[in-house]
N, C-alpha and C positions, 0 to 999 in steps of 0.2 A: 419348566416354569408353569404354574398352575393358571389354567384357562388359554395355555396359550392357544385351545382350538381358537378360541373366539373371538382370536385377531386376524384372520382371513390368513391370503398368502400374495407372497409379493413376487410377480415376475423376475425382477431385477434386483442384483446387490446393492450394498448400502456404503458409502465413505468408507465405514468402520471395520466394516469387513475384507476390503481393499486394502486400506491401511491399518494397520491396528495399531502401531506404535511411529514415532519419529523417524525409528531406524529404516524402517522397509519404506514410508512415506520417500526420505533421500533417498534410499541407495534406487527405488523407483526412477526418480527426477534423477540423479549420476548415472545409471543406464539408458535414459530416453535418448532421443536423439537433438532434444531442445539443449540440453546441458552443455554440447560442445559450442553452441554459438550464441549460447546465453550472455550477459553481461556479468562481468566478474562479483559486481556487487551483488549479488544473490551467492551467499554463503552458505555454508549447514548452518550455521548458528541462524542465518534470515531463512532459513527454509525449517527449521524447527518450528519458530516462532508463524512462519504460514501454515504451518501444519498442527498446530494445537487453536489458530483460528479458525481453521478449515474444521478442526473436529468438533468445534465449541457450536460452531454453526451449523454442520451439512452431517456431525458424526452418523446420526441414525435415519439420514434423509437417502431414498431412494433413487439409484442412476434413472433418468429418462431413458435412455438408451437400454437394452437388451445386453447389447456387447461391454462387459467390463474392462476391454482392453478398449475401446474407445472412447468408454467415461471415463480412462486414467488417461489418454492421450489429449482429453478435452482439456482435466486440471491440469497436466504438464503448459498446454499449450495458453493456457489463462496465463499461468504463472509466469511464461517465458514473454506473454504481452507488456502485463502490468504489473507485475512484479516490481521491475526495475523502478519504473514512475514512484508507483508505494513506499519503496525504502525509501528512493532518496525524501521523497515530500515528508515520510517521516522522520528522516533525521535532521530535515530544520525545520519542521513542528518542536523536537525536543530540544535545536539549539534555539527555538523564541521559547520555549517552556523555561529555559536553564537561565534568561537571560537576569541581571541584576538590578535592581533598584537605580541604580546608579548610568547604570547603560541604558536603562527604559527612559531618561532624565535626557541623554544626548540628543543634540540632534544635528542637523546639516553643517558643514563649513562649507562657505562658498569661498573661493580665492579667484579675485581678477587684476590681471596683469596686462601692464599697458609699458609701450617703447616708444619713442618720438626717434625715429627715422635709426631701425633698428639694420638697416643696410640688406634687408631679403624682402621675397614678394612675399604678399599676403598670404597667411597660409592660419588653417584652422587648428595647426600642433603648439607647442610649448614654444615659445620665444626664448632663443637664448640669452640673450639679452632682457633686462625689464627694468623700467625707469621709473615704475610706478605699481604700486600696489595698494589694492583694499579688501579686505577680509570681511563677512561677514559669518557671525556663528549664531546658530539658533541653538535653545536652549528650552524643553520643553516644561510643561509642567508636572506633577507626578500626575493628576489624571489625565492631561494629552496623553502623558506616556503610557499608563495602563489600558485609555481607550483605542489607542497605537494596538497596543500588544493582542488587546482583545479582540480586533476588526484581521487579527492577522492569523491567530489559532483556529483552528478548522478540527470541533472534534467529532466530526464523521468521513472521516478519512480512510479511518480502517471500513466504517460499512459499504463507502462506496466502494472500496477493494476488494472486498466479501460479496457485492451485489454481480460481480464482474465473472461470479462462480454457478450464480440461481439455475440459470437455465440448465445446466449438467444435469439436474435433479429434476423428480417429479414435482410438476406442483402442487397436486392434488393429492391429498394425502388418504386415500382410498384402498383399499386391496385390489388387487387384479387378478384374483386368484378366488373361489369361492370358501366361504367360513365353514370347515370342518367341525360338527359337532360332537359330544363325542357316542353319540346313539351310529351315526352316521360312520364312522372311525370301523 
């Protein structure tokens, strides 16, 4: 690459060089030793999609650490934290994203049920018996419903899950190495 004296040198590997494709990213994370008491829901298919985040973000960012086997046990051990929380919180972000005009529109049914000496002690479960009934149904409006839907979408979810990886990395984006010229070379 031209000039590249003049980008100094860096201690430590980078993401991208750790991982360079999807494939070695898994079959990493299926040999760790987090993988056998991970939560099922952490698939290849969810651990792709972590790992072209992870590359989008940290690809060309530098390990803190010296040891590359301990900044791949660091992202194993993120992933095996919060991972789980991530997916699920992101699959009902996208079943409130998927929801319909129609369902944004619903709202509560209350149902109370009453018995005039229904022959049992008081008790906080379902009466078998019921002598009496009243319903009520709420019914929103489309903007309760859209300001419903909006007060409910949370679209930094993925960064906070991305934030959950920073300290793996340098912060300081510096060389640690001194800038070879090429008189010096």
């Amino acid at each position: 690459m031209l000039n590249d004296y003049a980008k100094g040198n860096f201690q430590t590997s980078t993401f991208a060089n750790s991982f360079g494709d999807a494939e070695t990213f898994k079959s990493s994370w299926n040999a760790s030793p987090f993988k056998s008491i991970a939560p099922a829901i952490i698939t290849d298919d969810q651990l792709s999609v972590i790992f072209y985040l992870l590359y989008a973000r940290y690809g060309n960012s530098h390990y803190a650490t010296w040891d590359p086997h301990q900044a791949e046990y660091q992202i194993h051990s993120a992933i095996f934290k919060y991972a789980p929380t991530w997916i699920r919180k992101y699959a009902v972000q996208k079943a409130l994203v998927q929801l319909t005009d129609a369902q944004l529109l619903e709202g509560a049914k209350t149902i109370y049920n009453h018995a005039y000496n229904p022959g049992t002690a008081p008790t906080t479960e379902e009466l078998d018996q019921v002598d009496d009934q009243n319903t009520t149904t709420a019914k929103r409006s489309a903007l309760d419903g859209y300001e419903y839907l909006t007060s409910l979408l949370n679209d930094s979810l993925t960064d906070r899950f991305l934030d959950k990886f920073k300290d793996i990395f340098l912060k300081f984006v510096e060389p640690t190495g001194p800038i070879w010229y090429p008189e010096d070379i």
